[in-house]
DSSP file (Angstrom, degrees, kcal/mol; ACC not computed):
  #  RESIDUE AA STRUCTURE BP1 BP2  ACC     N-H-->O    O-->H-N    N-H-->O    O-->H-N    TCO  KAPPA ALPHA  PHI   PSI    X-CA   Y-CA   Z-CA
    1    1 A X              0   0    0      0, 0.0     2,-0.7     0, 0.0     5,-0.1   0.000 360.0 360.0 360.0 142.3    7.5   14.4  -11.0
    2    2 A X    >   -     0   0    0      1,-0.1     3,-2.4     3,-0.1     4,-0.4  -0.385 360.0-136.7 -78.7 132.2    4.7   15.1   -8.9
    3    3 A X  G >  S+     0   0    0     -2,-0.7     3,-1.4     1,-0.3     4,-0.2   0.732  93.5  67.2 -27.0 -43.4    5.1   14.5   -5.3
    4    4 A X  G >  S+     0   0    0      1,-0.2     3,-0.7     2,-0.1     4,-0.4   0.793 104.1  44.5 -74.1 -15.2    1.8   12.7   -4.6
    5    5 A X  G <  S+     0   0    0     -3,-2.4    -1,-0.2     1,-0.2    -2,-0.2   0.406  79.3  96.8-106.3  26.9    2.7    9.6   -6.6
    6    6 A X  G <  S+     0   0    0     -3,-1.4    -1,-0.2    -4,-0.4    -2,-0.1   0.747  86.0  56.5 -56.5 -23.8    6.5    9.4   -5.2
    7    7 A X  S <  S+     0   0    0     -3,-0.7    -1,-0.1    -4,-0.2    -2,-0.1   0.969 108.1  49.0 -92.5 -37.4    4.5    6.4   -2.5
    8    8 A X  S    S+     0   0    0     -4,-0.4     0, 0.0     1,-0.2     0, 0.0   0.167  96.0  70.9 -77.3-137.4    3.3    4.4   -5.9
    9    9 A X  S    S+     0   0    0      1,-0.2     2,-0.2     0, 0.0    -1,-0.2   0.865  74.4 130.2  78.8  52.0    7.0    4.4   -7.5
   10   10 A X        -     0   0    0      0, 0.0     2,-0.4     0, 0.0    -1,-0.2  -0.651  56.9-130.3-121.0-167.6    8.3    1.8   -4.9
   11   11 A X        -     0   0    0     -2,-0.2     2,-0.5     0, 0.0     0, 0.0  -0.840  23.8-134.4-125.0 157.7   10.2   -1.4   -5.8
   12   12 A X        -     0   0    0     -2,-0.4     3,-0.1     1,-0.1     0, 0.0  -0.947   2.6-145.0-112.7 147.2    8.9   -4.9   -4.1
   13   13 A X        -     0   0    0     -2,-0.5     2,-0.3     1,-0.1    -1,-0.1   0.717  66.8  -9.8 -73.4 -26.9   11.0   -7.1   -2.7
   14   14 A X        -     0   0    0      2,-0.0     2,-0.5     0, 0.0    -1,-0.1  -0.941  54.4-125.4-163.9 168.4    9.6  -10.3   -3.4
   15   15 A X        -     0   0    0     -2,-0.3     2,-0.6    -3,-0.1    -3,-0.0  -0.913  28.0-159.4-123.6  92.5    6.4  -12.1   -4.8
   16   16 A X        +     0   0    0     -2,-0.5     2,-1.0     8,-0.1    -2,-0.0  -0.516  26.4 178.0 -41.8  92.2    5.0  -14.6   -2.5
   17   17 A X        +     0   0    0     -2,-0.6     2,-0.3     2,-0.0    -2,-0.1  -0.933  29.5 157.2-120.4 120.8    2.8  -17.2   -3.7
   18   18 A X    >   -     0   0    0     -2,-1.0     3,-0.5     1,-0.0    -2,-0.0  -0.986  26.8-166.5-140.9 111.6    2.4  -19.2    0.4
   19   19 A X  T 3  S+     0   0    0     -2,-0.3    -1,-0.0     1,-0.2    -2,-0.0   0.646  79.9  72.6 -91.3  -2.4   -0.7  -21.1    0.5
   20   20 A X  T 3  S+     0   0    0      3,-0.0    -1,-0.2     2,-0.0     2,-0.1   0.570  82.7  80.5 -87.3   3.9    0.0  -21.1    4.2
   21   21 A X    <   -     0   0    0     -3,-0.5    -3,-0.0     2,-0.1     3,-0.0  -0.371  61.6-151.5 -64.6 144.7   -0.7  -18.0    4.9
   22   22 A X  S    S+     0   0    0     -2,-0.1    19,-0.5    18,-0.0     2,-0.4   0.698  78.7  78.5-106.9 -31.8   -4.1  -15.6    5.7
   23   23 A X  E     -A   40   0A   0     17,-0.2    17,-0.2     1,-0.1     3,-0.1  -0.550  61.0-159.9 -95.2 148.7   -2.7  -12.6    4.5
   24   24 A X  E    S+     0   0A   0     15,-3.7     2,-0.2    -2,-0.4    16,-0.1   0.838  75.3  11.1 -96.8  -5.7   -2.2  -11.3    0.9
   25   25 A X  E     -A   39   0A   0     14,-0.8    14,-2.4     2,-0.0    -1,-0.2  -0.818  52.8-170.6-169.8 142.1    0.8   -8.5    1.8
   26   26 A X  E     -A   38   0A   0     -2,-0.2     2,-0.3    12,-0.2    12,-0.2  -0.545   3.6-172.0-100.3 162.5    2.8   -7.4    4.0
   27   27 A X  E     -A   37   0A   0     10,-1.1    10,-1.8    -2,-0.2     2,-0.1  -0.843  36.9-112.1 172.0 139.6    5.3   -4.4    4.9
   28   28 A X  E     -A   36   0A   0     -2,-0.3     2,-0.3     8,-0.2     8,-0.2  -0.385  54.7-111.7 -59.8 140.8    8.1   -3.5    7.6
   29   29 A X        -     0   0    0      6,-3.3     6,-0.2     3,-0.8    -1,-0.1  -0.681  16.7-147.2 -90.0 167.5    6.0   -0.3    9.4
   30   30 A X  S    S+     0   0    0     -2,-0.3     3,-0.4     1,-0.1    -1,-0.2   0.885  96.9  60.7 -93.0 -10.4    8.0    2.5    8.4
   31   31 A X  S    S+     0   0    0      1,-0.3     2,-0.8     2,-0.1    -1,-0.1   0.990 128.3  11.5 -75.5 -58.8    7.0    4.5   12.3
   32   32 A X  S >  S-     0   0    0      1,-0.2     3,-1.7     2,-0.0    -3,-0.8  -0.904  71.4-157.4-128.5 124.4    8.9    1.1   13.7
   33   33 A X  T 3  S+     0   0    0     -2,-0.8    -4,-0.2    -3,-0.4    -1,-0.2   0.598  80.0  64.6 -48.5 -37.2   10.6   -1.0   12.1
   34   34 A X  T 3  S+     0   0    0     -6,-0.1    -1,-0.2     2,-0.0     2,-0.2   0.330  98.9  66.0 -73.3   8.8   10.7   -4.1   13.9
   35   35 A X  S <  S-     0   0    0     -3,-1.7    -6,-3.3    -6,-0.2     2,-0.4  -0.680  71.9-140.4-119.5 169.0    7.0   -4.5   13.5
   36   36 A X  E     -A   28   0A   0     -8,-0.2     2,-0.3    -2,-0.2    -8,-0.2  -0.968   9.1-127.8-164.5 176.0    4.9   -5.1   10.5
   37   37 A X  E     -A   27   0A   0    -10,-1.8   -10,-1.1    -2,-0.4     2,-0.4  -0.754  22.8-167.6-113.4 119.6    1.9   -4.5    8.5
   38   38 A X  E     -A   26   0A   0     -2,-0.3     2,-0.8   -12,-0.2   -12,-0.2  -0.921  13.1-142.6-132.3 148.6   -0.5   -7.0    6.9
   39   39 A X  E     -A   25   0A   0    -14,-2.4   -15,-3.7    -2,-0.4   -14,-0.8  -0.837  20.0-165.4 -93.3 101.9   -3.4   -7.2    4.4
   40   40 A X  E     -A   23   0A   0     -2,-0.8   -17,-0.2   -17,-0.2     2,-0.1  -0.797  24.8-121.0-110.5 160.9   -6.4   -9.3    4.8
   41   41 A X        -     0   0    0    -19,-0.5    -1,-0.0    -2,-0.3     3,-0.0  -0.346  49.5 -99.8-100.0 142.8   -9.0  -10.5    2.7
   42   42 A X        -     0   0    0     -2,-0.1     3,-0.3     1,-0.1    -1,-0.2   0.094  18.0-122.0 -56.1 160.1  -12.3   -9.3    4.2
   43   43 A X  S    S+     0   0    0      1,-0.1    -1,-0.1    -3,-0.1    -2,-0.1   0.915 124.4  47.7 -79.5 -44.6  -14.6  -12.1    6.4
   44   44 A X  S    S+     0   0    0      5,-0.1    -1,-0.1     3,-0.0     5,-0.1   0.358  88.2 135.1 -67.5  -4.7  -17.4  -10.9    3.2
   45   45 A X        -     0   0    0     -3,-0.3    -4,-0.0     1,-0.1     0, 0.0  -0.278  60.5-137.1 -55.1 153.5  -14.6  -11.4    0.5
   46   46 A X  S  > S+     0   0    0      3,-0.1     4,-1.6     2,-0.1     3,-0.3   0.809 105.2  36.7  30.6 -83.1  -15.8  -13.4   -2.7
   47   47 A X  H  > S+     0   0    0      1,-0.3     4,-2.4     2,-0.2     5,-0.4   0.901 106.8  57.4 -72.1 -56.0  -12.6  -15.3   -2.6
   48   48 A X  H  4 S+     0   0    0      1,-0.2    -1,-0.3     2,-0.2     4,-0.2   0.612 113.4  50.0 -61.3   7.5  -12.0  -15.8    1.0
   49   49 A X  H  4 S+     0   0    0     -3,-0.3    -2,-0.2     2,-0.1    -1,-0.2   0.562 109.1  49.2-117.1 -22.5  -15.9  -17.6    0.7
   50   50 A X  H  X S+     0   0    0     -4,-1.6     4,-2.1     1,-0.1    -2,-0.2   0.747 109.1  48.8 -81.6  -2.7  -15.0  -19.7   -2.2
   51   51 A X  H  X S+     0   0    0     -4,-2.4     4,-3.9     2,-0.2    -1,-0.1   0.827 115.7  49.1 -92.8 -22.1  -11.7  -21.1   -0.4
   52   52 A X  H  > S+     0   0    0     -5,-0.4     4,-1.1    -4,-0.2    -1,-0.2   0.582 114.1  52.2 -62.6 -15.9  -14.4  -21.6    2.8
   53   53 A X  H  4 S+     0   0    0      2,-0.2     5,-0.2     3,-0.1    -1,-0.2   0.957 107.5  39.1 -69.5 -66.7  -16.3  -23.2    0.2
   54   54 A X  H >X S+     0   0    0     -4,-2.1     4,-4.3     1,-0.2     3,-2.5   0.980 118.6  54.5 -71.1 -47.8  -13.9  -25.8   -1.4
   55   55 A X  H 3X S+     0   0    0     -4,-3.9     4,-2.2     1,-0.3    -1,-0.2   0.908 110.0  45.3 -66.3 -13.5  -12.5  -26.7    2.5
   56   56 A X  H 3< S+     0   0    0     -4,-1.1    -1,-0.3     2,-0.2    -2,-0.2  -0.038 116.6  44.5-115.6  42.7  -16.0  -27.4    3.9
   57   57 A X  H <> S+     0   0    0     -3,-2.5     4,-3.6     3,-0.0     5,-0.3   0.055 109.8  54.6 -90.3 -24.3  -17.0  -29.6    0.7
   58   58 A X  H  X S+     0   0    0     -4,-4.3     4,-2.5    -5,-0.2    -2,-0.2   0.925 111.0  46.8 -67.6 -59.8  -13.6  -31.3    0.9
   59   59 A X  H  X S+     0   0    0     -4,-2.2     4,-1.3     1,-0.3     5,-0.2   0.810 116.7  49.9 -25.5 -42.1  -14.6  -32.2    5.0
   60   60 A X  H >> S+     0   0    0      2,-0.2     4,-2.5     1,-0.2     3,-0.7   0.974 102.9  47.5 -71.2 -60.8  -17.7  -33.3    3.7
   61   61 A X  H 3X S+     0   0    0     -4,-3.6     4,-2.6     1,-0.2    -1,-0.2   0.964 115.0  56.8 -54.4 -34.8  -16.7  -35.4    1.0
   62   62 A X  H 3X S+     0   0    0     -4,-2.5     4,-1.2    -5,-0.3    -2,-0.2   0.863 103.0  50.9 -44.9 -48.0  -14.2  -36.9    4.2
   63   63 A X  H << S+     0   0    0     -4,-1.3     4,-0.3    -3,-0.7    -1,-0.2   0.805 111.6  49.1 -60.9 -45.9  -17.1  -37.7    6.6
   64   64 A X  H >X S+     0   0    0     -4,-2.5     3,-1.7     1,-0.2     4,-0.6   0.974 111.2  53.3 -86.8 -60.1  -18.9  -39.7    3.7
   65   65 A X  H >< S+     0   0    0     -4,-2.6     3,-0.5     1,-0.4     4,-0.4   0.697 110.2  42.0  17.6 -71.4  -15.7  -41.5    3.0
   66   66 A X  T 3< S+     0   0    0     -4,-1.2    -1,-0.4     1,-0.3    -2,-0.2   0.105 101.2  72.1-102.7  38.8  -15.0  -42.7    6.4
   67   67 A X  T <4 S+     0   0    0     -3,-1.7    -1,-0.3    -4,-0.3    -2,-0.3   0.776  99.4  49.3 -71.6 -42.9  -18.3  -43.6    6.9
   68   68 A X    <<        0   0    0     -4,-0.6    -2,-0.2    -3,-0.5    -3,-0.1   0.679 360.0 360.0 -86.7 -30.2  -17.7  -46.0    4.8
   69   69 A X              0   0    0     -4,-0.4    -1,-0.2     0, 0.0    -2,-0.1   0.819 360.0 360.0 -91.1 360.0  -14.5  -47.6    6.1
């Protein structure tokens, strides 16, 4: 097999689905171990602007709410 795709040919450990979270993956670094390595969704993402989306219509629809009570 060729060497350069030895890095894809890894196992994951786990599949996450954490809605508490900002980041979509993570990794031990390999230089030190006790630290670690995340992937985030862009400020310009798509996605990260419809989830910006849906919380600041839910706020809204909250404000007109308690306006009312």
């Amino acid at each position: 097999m060729d060497s350069r795709f030895s890095l894809f040919h890894c196992r994951w450990k786990e599949v996450r689905h954490d809605n508490t979270v900002t980041w979509l993956a993570y990794w031990n670094d390999p230089i030190n171990p006790k630290e670690f390595k995340y992937v985030f969704l862009a400020a310009s993402s798509t996605l990260k602007g419809q989830s910006d989306k849906e919380k600041y219509e839910k706020a809204r629809m909250l404000k007109v709410i308690s306006s009312f009570l």
